[in-house]
N, C-alpha and C positions, 0 to 999 in steps of 0.2 A: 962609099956614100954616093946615090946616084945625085944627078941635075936632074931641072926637067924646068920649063917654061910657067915662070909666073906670071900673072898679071895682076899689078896694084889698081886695089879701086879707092877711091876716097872715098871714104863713108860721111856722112852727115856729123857726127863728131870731130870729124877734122883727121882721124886716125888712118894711116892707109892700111885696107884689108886685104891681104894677099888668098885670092881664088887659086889652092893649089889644083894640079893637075896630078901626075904622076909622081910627084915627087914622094922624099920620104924625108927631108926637112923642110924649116920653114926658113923663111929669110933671118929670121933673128934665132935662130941654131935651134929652134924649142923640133920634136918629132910632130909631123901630120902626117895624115893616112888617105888614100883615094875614098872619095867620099861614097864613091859606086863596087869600093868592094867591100868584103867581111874581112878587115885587117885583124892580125892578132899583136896589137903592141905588145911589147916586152916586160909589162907589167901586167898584163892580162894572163892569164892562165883558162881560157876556154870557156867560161861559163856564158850560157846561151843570152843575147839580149834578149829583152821580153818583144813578144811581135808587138806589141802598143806601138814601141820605142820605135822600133824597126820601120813602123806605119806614120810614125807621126812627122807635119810636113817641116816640122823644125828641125827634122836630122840633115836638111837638104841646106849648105852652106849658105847660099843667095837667100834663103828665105830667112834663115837665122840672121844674121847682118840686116836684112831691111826690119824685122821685128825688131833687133835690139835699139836699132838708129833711130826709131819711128818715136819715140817718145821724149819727154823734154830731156836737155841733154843735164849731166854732172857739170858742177861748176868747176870741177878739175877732175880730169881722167888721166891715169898710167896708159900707154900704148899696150894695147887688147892682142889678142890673138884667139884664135878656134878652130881647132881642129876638130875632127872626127872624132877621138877619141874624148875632148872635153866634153861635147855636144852628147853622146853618147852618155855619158855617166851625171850630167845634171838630167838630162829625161830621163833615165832610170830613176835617180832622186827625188825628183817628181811624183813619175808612178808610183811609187812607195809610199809617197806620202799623200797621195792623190786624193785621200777622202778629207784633207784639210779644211776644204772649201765645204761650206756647209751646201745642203741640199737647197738651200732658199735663196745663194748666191750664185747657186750654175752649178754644185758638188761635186766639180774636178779642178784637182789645181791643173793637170796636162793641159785640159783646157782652157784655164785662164792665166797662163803665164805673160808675164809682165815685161815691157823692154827693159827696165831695169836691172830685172832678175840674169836677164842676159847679158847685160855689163858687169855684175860683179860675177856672173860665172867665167868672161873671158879677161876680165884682171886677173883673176885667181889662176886661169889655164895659162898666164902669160910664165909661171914657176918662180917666182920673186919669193925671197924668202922671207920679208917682213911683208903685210900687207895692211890697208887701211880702210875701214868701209863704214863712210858718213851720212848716214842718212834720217831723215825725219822720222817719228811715228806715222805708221798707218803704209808706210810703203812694202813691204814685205821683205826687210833689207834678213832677219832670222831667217827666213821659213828657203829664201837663196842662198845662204851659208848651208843650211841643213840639207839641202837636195844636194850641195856640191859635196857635202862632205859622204853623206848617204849613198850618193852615185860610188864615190870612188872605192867607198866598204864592199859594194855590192861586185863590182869588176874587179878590182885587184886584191889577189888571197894575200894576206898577212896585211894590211893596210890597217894603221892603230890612228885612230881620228879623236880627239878631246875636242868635249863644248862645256864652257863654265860662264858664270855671266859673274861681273866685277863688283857683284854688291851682296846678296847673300845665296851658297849653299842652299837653302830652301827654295830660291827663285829659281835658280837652273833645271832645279827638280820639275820644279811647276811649271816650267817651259818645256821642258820636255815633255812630257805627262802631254800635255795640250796639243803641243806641235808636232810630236812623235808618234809616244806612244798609243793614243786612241786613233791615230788614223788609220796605223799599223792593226790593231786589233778591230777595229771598224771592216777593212776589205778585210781582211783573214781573222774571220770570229773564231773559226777551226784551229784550236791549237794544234793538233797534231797534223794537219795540212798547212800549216803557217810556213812559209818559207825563211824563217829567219826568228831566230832566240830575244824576245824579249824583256831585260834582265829588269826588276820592278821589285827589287826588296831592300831590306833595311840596309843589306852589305854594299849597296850601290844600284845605280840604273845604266841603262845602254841599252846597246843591242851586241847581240854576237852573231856572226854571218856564217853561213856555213863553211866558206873559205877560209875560216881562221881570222881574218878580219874583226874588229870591234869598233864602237862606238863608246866611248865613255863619256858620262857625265858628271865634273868633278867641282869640289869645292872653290872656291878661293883663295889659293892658300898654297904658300911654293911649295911644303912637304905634299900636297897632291901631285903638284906636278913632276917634284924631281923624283917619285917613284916611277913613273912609265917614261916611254920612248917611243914619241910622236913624230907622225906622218904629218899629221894637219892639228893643229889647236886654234882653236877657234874662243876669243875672250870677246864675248858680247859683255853691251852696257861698260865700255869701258868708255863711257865720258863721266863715268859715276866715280872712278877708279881714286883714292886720295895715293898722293906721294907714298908712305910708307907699306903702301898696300902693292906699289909698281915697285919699290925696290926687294920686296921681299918673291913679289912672283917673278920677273925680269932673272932678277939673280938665277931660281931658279928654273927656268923657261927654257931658254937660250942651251945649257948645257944639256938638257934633256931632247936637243935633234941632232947630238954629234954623230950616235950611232944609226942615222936614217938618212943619210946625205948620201948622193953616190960619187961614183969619181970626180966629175963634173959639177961638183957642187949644186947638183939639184934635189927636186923629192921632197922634201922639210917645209913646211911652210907656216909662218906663224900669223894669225889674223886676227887683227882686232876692229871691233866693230862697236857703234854706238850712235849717240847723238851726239849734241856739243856738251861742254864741261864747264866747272864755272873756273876752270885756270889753263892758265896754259906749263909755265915752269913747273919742271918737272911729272908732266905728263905723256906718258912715251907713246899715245895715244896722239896726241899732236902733234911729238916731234916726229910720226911717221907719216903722215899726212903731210908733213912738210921735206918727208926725205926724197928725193930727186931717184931715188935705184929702190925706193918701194914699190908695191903696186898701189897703188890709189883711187878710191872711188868716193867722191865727193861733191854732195848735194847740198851746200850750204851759203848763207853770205859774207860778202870777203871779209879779210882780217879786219880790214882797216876801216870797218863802216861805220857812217856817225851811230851812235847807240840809240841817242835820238828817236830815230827813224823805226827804231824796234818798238818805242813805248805804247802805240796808239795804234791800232786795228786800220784804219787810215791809210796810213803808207805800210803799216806791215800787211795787210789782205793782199796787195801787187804782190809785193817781195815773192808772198807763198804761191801765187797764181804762176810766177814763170819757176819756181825751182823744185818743188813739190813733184815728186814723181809718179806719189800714190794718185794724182789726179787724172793720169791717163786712163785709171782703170779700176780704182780700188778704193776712193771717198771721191768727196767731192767737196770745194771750199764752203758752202754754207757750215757741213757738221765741223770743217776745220775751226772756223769764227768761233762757234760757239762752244769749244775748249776754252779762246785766249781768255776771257772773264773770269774763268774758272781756275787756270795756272796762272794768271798774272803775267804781266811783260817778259819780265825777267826769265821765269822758269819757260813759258814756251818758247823765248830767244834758243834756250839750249834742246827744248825738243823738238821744236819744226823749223826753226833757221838756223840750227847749226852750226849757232854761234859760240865762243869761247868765251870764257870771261876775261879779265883784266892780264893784259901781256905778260909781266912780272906775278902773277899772282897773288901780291901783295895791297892791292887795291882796299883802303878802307871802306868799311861798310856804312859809314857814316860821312855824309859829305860835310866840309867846311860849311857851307852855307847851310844846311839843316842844321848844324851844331849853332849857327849865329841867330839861326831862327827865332829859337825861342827862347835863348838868353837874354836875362833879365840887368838889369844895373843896377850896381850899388851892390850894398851886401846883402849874404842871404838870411832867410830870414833865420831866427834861435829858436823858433820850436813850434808844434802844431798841436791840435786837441784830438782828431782824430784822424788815421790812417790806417797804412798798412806801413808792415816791416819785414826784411828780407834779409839774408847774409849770404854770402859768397868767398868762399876759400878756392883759391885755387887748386890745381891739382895735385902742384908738387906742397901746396902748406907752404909756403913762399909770402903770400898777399894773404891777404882777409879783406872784406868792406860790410859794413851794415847799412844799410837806406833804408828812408820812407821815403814814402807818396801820399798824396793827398790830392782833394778837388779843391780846383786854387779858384775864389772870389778876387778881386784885385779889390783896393779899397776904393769907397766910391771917390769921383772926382766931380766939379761943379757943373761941369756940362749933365754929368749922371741925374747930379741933385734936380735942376732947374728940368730935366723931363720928367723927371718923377711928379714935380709939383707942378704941371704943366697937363701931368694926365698920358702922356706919350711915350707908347712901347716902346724899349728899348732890345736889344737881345746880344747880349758878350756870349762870345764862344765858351763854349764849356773845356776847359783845360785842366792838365794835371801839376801838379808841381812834383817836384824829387830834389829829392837832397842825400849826399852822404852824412851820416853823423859818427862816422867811426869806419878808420882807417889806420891798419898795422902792417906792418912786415911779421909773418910768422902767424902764430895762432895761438902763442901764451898766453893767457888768460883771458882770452878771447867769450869762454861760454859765461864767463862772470857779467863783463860787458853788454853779451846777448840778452840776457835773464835781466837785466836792469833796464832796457830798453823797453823787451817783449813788457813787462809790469809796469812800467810809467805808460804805454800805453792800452795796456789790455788788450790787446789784439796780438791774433797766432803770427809766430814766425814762419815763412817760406823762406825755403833752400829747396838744392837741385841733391834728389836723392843720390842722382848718378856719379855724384861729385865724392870720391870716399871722403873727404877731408871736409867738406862740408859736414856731410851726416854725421863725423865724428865729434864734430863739433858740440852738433844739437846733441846729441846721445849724452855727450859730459855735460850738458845742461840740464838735460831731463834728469838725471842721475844723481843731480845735488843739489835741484829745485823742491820745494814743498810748500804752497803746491804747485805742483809742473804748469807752465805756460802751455797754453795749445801751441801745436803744431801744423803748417800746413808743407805736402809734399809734393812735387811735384817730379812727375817722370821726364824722359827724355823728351819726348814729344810735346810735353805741356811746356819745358822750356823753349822749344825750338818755337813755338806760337810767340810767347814773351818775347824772345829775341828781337822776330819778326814784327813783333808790334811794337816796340820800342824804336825799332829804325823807321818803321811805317811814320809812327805816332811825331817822330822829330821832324820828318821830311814835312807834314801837312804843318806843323805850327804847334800842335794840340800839347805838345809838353813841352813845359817850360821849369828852367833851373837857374842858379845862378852860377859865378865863379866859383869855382873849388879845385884845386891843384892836379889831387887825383884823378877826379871827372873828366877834367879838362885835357889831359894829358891819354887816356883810356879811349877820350873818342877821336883823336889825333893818329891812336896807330892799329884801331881794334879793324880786324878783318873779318870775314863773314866765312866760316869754315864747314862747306860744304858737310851733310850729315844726309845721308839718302834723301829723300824729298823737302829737304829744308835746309836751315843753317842754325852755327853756334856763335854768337861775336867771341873771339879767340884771340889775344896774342899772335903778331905776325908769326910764322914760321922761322924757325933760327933766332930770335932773339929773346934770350931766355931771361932778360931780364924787364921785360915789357909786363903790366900788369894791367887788365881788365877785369878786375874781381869787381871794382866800382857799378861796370855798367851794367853785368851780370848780378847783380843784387838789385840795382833799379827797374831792370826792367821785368823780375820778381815782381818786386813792389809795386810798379804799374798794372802787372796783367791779376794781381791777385786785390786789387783798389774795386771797392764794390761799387756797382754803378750806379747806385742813387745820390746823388747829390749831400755833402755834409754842411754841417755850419764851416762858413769861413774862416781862416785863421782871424783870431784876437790877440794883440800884444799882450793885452790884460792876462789871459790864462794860459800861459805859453809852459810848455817846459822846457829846461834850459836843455842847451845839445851843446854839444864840443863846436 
């Protein structure tokens, strides 16, 4: 092993960058190469760089380091390194993909590369075997993984590279397709001049390199993983990722680089990459972002920020102004703003600040005080004239609950009377009420129950199709009804609105309940359970004997309440409820 004279510079991140000379290590044992010669690293097998690469001024170390440093920094960086060789196989990555950048935005990515992109190329060149890459929408944190991964297929023969993203099979696809393959077939229309197999069928996608090398683009799902033997895995969107979906790939992940390590414990490298999430426990996704011997690149705000401060455009428009990195060069804060309208507080906290959700992950989705909001005194009331009505079984057939809703009049009171006959508008909030009127453990005899309710009040039943025990439900009602009660259905999505406006709808005031055991206990422990771009209120995690069938059949009830005003409850024509 030769020496040879280094000098540390400090870079603008704080990282010291070692300018090598002759050497052929670096100070933290990783290989570098003269930057003024044609080295042949020991994973490289000969294949020519393209002259682009060879011409472009970012192969030149000093200019790479003031690019990467030039831009606003990570709110937590791993210690970086770049050699020749890294530098080398992310511009190759590039070019390859180089028609990414539409014609109407400059249509080279070579030419528009980003400082960031050169922070996650020299975390990743640092060889750390778990890695972490936090970044907002709009900054090109994918299109930087895919060059790094694409450089290394293209340089080193036998190089096996995986990209999946942690939410669905068809989205990896369609990122690819986008960010791959059309750019690829865009510079080489010529298939038979194409320098590189582009695999586009039903059996799978990638590329195949003429080195032997691949690119795979794979499911989610540990039986994808634990068939191959990866160099680089690459799991985008994994702030999306739920617990059982990280035990099941984890498991298999990890064993699948025993055979790609070399003596030295290098070579392997597993990387996930995403926005924030809404948990933190049990997110492996966070806990590598917090591992001290990961690589880490992280654009977000700190753990421990008041939440506060994320709700209002106000103080979040600064937040995004100093940590956003897509703003050096690739949006700009106006088109940011007007997303937040759009996602709401909450949802863009986890897409542009990077934020976590609740420490423990057990956070209810219903605060104390929205619950106190619109709780009423006294007893509730015994029965309505018109509504809606709902049922909700849980999943294991454990719980059951039935609810209505209705649009709640309060009765008048004298201040009301005396402006009426005074002549002087008055205006009460338009509110809803909700009630449980049936509550089991189990689901025997449950559809009898149903079918007596759904008739006293003529009006169709909503359940959550997706629920098998629910539908089972209705089905044995349909089945020994004459004549059958209407039904209404709702899919996964029409739930996940409900949810949302149920929690919405307690926070403003606008629904109002009374005491009820079940109720009252349901929004005490119900969590908000991430479901792709929305939530399910769920039963905390682990405690299997928690029930929220209650709040899940009201908030049915509310979202399926038609919105024109009814007659007010009357004692006079009540019907009697449990």
């Amino acid at each position: 092993m030769t020496t040879a004279t280094e000098q540390p510079v400090e870079s603008e991140q704080g990282n010291a960058v070692f300018l090598v000379g002759d050497s052929e290590t670096h100070a933290n044992g990783s290989l570098v190469y003269p930057q003024n010669a044609e080295p042949d690293p020991h994973d490289w097998d000969g294949t020519p760089i393209p002259p682009v690469v060879l011409a472009h001024p970012l192969l030149d170390e000093a200019a790479w380091v003031a690019k990467r440093d030039s831009g606003r920094h990570p709110s937590d960086v791993s210690p970086m390194v770049t050699t020749y060789q890294g530098r080398v196989e992310f511009l190759v990555g590039a070019w390859v993909l180089d028609k990414v950048v539409p014609r109407r935005l400059g249509g080279s990515l070579l030419a528009n590369l980003q400082p960031q992109m050169l922070i996650t190329a020299d975390v990743l060149n640092a060889e750390r075997f778990r890695n972490a890459v936090l970044e907002p929408r709009r900054s090109a944190k994918t299109t930087s993984l895919w060059c790094v991964a694409i450089g290394r297929c293209w340089m080193r023969p036998q190089y096996q590279a995986g990209y999946t993203m942690l939410t669905k099979a068809k989205s990896a696809e369609k990122r690819f397709e986008e960010d791959v393959r059309n750019p690829i077939l865009m510079q080489w229309r010529d298939k038979t001049t194409r320098p590189l197999k582009v695999e586009d069928g039903k059996g799978g996608k990638g590329i195949a390199f003429p080195n032997f090398s691949n690119l795979d683009v794979l499911a989610p799902k540990g039986d994808e993983v634990r068939s191959g033997a990866y160099d680089l895995l690459i799991m985008d969107e994994s702030g999306e990722a739920e617990p059982d979906m990280w035990e099941d790939i984890i498991a298999a992940v990890v064993p699948s680089f025993d055979t790609r390590v070399d003596e030295e414990g290098r070579g392997a490298q597993l990387v996930f990459a995403g926005t924030g999430g809404r948990y933190r426990q049990g997110s492996y996704f966070w806990s590598t972002l917090h591992d001290a011997d990961a690589g880490r690149v992280r654009y977000g705000v700190p753990d421990d920020i008041d939440p506060t401060l994320l709700l209002d455009w106000a103080t979040v428009g600064p937040i995004i102004d100093k940590l956003h990195p897509g703003l050096d060069g690739l949006t700009n804060l106006a088109r940011i703003e007007s997303n937040f309208p759009d996602l709401g507080a909450d949802r863009f906290a986890l897409e542009y600040c990077g934020h976590f959700g609740d420490e423990t992950g057990t956070r209810t989705a219903i605060t104390s005080a929205a619950w106190r909001k619109g709780k009423q005194p006294g007893e509730h009331p015994h029965g309505i004239t018109t509504g809606s009505l709902a049922v909700a079984v849980d999943k294991f057939g454990a719980w059951a609950s039935v609810a209505v809703a209705w649009h709640y009049e309060p009765p008048a009171d004298f201040a009301t009377m005396a402006w009426d006959l005074d002549g002087t508008e008055h205006e009460e909030p338009h509110r809803v009420a909700v009630k449980l009127v049936h509550h089991q453990r189990g689901v025997e005899g449950l559809e009898r129950v149903l079918l007596t309710y759904a008739r006293r009040l003529n009006t169709p039943v909503v359940y959550d199709h997706g629920t098998s025990n629910s539908r089972a439900v209705v089905e044995r009602m349909l089945a020994r009804a004459r004549p059958k009660p209407a039904t209404t259905t709702y899919q996964l999505q029409d739930v996940k609105v409900a949810h949302a406006q149920l929690v919405n709808g307690l926070e403003r005031g606008d629904i109002i309940h009374w005491e009820q055991a079940p109720l009252d206990k349901a929004a005490e422990v119900a969590v908000a359970q991430s479901m792709g771009q929305g939530f399910l209120l769920r039963p905390p995690r682990g405690d299997d004997a928690a029930d929220c069938t209650s709040l899940e059949a009201i908030a049915l009830a509310v979202d399926a309440l038609p919105d024109r005003p009814t007659a007010p409850f009357t004692p006079g024509a009540v019907i009697e409820f449990n």
